[in-house]
NUDO-539218 format. One line per 10 residues: number of its first residue (from 1); their letters; for each residue x, y, z of N, C-alpha, C. Coordinates in nm, 3 decimals. Layout:
% NUDO-539218
NUM	a	X,Y,Z,X,Y,Z,X,Y,Z | ...
//
This chain:
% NUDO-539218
1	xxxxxxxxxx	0.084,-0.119,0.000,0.000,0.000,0.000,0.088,0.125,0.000 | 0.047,0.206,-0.107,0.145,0.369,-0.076,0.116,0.442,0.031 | 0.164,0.533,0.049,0.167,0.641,0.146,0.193,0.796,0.129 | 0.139,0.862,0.119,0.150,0.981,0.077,0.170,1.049,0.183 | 0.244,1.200,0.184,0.274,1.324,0.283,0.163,1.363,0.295 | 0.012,1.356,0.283,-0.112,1.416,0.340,-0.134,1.293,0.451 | -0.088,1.167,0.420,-0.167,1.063,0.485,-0.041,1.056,0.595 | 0.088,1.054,0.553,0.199,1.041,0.675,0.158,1.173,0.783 | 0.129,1.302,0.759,0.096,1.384,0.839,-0.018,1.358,0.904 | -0.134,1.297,0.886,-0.239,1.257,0.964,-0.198,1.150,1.068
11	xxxxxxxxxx	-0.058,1.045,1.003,0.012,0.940,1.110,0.065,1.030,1.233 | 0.093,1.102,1.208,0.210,1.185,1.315,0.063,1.220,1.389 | -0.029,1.313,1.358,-0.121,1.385,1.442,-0.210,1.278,1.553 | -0.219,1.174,1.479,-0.279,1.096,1.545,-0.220,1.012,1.659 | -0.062,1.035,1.611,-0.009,0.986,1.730,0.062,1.080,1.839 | 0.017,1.207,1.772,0.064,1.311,1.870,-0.064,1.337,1.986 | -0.183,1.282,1.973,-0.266,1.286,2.073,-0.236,1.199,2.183 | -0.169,1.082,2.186,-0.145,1.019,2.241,0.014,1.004,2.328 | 0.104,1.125,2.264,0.208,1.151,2.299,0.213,1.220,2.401 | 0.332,1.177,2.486,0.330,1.302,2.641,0.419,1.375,2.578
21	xxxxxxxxxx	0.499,1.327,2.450,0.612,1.426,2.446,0.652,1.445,2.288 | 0.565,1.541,2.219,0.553,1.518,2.101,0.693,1.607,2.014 | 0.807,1.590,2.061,0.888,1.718,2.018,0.893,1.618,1.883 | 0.924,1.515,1.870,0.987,1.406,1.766,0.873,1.408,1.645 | 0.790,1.501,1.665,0.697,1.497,1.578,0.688,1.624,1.525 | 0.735,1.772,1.556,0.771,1.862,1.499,0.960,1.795,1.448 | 1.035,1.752,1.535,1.138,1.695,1.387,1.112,1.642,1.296 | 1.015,1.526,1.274,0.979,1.478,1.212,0.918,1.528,1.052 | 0.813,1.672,1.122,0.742,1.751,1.015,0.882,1.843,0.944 | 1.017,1.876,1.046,1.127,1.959,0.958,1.213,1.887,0.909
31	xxxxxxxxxx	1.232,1.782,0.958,1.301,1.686,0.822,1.201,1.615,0.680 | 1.077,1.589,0.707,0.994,1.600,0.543,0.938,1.727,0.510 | 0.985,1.863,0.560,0.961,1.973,0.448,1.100,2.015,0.425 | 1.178,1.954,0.492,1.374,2.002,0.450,1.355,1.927,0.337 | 1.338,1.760,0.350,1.391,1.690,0.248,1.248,1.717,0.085 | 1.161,1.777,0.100,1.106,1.810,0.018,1.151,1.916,-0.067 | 1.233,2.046,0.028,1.292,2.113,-0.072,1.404,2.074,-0.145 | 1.457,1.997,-0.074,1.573,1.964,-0.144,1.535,1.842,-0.273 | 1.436,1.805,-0.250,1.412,1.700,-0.390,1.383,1.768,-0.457 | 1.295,1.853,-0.426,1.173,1.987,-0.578,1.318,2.047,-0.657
41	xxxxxxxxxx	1.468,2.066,-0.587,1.559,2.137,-0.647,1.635,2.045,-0.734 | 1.650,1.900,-0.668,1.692,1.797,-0.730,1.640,1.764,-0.863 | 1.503,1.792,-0.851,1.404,1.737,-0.966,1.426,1.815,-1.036 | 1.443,1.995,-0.989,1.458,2.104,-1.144,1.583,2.057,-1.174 | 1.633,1.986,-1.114,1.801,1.994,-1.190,1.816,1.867,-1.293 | 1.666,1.756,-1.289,1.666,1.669,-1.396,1.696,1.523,-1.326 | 1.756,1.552,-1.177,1.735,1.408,-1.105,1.595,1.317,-1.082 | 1.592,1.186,-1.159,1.554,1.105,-1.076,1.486,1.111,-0.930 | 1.367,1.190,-0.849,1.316,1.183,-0.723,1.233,1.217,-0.777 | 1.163,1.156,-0.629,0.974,1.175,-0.596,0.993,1.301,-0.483
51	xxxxxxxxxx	0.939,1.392,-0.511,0.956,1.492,-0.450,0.830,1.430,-0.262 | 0.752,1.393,-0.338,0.609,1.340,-0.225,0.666,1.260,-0.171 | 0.735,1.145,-0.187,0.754,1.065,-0.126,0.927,1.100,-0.039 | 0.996,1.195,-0.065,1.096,1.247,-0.022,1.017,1.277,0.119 | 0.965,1.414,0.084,0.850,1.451,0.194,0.790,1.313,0.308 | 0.679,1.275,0.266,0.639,1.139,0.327,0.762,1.083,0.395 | 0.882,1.019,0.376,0.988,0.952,0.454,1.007,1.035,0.552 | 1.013,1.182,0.498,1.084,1.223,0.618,0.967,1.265,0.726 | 0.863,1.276,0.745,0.724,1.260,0.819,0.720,1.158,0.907 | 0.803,1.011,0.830,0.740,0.886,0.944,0.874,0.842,0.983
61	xxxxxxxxxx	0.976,0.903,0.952,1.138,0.844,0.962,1.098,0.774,1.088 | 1.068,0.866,1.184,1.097,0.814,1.308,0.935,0.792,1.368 | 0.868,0.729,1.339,0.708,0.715,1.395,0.757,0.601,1.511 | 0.855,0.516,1.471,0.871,0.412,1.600,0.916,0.487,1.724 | 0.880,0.637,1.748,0.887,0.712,1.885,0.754,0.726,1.931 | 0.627,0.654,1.880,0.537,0.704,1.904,0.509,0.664,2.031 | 0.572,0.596,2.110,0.524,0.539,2.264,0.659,0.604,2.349 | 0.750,0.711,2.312,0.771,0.796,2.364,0.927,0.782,2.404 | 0.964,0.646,2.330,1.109,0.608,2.369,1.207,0.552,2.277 | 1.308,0.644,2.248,1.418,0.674,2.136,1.451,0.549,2.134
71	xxxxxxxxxx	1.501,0.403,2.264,1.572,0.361,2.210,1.466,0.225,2.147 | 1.527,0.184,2.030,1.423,0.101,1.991,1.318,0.132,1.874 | 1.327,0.260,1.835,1.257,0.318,1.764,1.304,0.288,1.563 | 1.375,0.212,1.553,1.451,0.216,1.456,1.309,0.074,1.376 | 1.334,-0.018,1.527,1.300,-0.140,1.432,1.089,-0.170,1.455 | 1.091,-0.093,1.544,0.946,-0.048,1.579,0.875,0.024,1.508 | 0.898,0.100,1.447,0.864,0.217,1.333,0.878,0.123,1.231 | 0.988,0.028,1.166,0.991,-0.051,1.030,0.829,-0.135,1.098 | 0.797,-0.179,1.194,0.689,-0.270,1.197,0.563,-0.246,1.251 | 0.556,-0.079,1.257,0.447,-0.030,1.233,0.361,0.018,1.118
81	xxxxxxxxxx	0.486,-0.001,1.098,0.441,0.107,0.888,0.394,-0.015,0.846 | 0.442,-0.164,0.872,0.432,-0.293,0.790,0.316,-0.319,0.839 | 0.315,-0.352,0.970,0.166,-0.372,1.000,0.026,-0.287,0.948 | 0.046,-0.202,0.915,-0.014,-0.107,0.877,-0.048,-0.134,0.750 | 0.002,-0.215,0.661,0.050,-0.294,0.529,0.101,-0.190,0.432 | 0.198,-0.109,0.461,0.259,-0.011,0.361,0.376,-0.069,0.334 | 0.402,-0.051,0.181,0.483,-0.110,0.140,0.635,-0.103,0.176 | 0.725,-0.205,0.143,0.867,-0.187,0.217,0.893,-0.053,0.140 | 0.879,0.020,0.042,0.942,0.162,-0.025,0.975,0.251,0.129 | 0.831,0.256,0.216,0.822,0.370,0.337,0.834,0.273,0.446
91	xxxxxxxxxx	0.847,0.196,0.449,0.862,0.081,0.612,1.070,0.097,0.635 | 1.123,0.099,0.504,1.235,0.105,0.550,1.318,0.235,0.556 | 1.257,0.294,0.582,1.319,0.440,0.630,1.338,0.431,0.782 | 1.255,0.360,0.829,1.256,0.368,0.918,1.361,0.324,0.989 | 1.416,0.210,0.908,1.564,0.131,0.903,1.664,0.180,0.901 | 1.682,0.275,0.739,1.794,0.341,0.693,1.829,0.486,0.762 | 1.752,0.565,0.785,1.737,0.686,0.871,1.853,0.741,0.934 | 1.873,0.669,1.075,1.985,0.657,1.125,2.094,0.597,1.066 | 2.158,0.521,0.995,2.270,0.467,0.918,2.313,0.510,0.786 | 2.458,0.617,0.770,2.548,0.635,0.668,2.631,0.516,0.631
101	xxxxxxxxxx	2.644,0.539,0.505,2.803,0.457,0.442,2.693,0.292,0.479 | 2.582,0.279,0.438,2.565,0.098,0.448,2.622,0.065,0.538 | 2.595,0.133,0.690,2.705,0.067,0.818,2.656,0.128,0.923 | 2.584,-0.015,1.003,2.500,-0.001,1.129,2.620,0.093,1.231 | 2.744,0.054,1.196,2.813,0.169,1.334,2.810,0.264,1.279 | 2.807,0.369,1.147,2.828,0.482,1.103,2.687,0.552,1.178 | 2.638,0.582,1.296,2.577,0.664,1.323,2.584,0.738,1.456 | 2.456,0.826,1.491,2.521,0.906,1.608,2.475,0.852,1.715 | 2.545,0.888,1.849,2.513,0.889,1.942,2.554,0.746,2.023 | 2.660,0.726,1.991,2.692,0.559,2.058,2.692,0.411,1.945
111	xxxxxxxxxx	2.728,0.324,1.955,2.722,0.138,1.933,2.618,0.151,1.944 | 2.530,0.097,1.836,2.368,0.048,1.851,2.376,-0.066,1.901 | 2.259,-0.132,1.959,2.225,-0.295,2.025,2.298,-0.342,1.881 | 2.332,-0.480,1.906,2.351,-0.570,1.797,2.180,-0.621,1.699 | 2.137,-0.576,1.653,2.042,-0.623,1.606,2.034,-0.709,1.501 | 2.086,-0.849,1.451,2.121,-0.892,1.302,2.035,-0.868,1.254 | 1.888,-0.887,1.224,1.805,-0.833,1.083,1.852,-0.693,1.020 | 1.856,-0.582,1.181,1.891,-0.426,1.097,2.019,-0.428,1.054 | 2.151,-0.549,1.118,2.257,-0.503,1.058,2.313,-0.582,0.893 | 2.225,-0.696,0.894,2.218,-0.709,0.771,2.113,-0.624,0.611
121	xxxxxxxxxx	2.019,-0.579,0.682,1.948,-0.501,0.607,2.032,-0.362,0.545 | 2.100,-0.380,0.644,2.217,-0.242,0.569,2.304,-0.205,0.521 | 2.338,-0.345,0.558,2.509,-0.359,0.500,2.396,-0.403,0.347 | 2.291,-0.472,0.314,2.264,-0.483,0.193,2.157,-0.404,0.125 | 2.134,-0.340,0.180,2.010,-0.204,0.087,2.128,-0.148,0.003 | 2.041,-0.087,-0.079,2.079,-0.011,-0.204,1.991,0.115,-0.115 | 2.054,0.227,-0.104,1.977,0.355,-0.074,1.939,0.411,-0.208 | 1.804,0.485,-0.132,1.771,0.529,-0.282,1.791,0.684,-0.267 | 1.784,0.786,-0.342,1.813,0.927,-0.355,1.747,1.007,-0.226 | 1.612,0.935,-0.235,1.496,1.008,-0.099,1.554,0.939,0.056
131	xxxxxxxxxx	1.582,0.822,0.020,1.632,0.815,0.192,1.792,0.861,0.205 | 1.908,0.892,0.118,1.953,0.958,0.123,1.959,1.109,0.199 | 1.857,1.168,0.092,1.808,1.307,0.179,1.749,1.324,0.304 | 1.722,1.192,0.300,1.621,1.196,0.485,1.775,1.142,0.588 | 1.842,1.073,0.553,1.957,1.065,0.637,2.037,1.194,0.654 | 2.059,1.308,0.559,2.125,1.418,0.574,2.057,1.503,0.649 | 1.858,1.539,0.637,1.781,1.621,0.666,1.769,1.572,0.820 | 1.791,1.456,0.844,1.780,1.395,1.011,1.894,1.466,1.051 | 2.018,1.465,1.022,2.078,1.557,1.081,2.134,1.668,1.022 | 2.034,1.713,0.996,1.978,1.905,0.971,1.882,1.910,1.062
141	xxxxxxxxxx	1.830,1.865,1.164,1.666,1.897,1.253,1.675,1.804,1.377 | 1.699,1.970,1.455,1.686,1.916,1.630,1.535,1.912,1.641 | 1.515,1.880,1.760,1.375,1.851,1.798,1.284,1.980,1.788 | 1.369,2.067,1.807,1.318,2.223,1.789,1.225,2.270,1.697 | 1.221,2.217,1.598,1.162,2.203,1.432,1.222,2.354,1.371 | 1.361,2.317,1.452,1.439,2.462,1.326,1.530,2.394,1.218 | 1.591,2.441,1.197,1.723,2.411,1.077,1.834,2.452,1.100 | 1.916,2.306,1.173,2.076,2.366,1.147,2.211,2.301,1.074 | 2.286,2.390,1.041,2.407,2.336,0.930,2.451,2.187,1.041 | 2.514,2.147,0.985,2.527,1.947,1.022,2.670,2.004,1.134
151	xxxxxxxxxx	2.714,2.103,1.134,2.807,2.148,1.226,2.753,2.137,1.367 | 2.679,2.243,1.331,2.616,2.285,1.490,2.492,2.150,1.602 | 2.422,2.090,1.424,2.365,1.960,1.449,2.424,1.848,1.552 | 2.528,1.816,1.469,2.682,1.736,1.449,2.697,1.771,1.702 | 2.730,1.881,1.678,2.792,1.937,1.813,2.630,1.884,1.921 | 2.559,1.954,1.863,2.431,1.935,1.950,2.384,1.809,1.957 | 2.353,1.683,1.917,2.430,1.543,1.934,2.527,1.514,2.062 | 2.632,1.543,1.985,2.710,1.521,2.111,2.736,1.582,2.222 | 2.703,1.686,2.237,2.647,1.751,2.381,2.554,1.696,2.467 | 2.478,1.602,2.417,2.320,1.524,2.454,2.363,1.398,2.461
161	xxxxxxxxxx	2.449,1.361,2.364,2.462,1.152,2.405,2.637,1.120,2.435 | 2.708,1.241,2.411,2.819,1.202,2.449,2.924,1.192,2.278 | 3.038,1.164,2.333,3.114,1.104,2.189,3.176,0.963,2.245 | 3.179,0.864,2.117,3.191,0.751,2.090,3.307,0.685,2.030 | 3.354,0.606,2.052,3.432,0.558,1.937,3.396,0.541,1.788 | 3.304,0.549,1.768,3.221,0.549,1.606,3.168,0.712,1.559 | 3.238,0.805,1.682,3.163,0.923,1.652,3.257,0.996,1.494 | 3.355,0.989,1.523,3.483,1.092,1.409,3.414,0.978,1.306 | 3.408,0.878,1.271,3.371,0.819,1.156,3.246,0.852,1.106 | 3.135,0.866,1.176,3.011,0.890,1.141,3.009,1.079,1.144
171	xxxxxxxxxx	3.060,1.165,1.170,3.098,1.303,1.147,3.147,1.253,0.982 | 3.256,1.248,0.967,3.338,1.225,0.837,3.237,1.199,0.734 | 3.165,1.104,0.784,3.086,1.037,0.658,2.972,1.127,0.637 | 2.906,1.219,0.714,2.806,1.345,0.726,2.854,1.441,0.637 | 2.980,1.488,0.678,3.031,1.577,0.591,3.035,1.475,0.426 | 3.084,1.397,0.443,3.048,1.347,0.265,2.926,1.333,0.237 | 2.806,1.301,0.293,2.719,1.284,0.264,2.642,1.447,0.200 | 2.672,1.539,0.276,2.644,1.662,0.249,2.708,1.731,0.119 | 2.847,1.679,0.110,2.923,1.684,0.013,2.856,1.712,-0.156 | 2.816,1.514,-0.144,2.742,1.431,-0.229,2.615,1.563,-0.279
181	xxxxxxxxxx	2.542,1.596,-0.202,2.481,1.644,-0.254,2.477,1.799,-0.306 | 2.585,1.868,-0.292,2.657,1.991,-0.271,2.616,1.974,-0.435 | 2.691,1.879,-0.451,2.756,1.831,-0.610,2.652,1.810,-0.685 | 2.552,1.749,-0.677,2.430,1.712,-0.716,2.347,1.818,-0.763 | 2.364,1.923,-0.685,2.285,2.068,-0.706,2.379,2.119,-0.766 | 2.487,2.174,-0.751,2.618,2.259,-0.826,2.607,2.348,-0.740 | 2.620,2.371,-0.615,2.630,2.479,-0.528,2.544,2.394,-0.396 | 2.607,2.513,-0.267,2.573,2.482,-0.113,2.432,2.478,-0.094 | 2.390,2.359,-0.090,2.281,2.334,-0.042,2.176,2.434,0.092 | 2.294,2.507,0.170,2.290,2.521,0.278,2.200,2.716,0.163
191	xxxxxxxxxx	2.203,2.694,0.015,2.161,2.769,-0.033,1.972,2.808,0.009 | 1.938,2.643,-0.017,1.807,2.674,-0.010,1.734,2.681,0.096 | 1.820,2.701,0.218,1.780,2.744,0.314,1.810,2.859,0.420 | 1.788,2.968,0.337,1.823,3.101,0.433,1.810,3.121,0.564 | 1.694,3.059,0.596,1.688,3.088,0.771,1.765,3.004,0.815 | 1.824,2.902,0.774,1.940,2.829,0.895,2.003,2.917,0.925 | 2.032,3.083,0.883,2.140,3.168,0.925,2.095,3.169,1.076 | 1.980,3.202,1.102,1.896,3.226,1.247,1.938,3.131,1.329 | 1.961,3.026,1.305,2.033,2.897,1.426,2.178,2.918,1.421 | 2.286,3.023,1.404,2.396,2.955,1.347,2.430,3.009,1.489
//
């Protein structure tokens, strides 16, 4: 079954009634209107994306917070969307989200649990362009529902969970990831968003 950004935004609302702590749901709404602009620019430039469904991922990235607790949310969210019977296209965002470079340690905030389904699911997905952008736009958007450069992101992270032995690797790979798409557009991304000046 598809899923559209009118119908992923009714997911979030409905589970924001039920939330004591709905900040993850204004990130949620600024990482699928970040990663929406950045596809609509992708698309004038002749790339390959679904601008809607860019949007939509980044709406339910993280829905497996809907009972109010980060950790765990990775593989809870893939089996809510499923239960739900939406197709694997939007069930595995929920997967890929958190993980750069096809590599369950490339992310923030510590060693994830050992999970083998998620760490084989990643070492073998093919990312596609839209969860791409939702891995960069996740870290472009504190809970705040503002916008900040992957610097200040990057810092604000680790002010909150600490640094890791997997942290300088998963930084490194942010900055390429941001890179990647620098290139993609032909200029700083950090273009199509003027008000990130306001967070800097």
């Amino acid at each position: 079954m598809k899923l559209s950004s009118k119908e992923a935004r009714e997911l979030l609302e409905k589970e924001r009634i039920n939330s004591k702590d709905d900040r993850w749901i204004g990130h949620c709404i600024c990482v699928g209107d970040s990663a929406g602009r950045i596809a609509k620019s992708l698309l004038e430039k002749g790339y390959n994306v679904d601008v809607d469904k860019a949007i939509t991922l980044g709406y339910v990235h993280d829905i497996g917070k809907y009972n109010g607790e980060s950790i765990g949310h990775v593989i809870r969210g893939y089996n809510y969307l499923k239960e739900k019977g939406y197709d694997d296209e939007y069930c595995n965002i929920c997967l890929t989200h958190s993980y750069l470079n096809n590599d369950v340690l490339c992310t923030a905030g510590g060693i994830p649990r050992d999970i083998p389904f998620i760490t084989e699911f990643i070492k073998n997905h093919e990312y596609t362009l839209e969860e791409k952008i939702i891995n960069l736009c996740d870290l472009m958007c504190p809970q705040e529902n503002k916008l900040y450069t992957i610097d200040k992101r990057l810092i604000d992270i680790m002010l909150r969970r600490g640094a890791y032995s997997n942290t300088q690797y998963h930084i490194k790979e942010t900055y390429k990831l941001k890179e990647y798409f620098d290139e993609l557009l032909g200029y700083n991304l950090y273009d199509l968003f003027p008000e990130i000046k306001e967070n800097l």
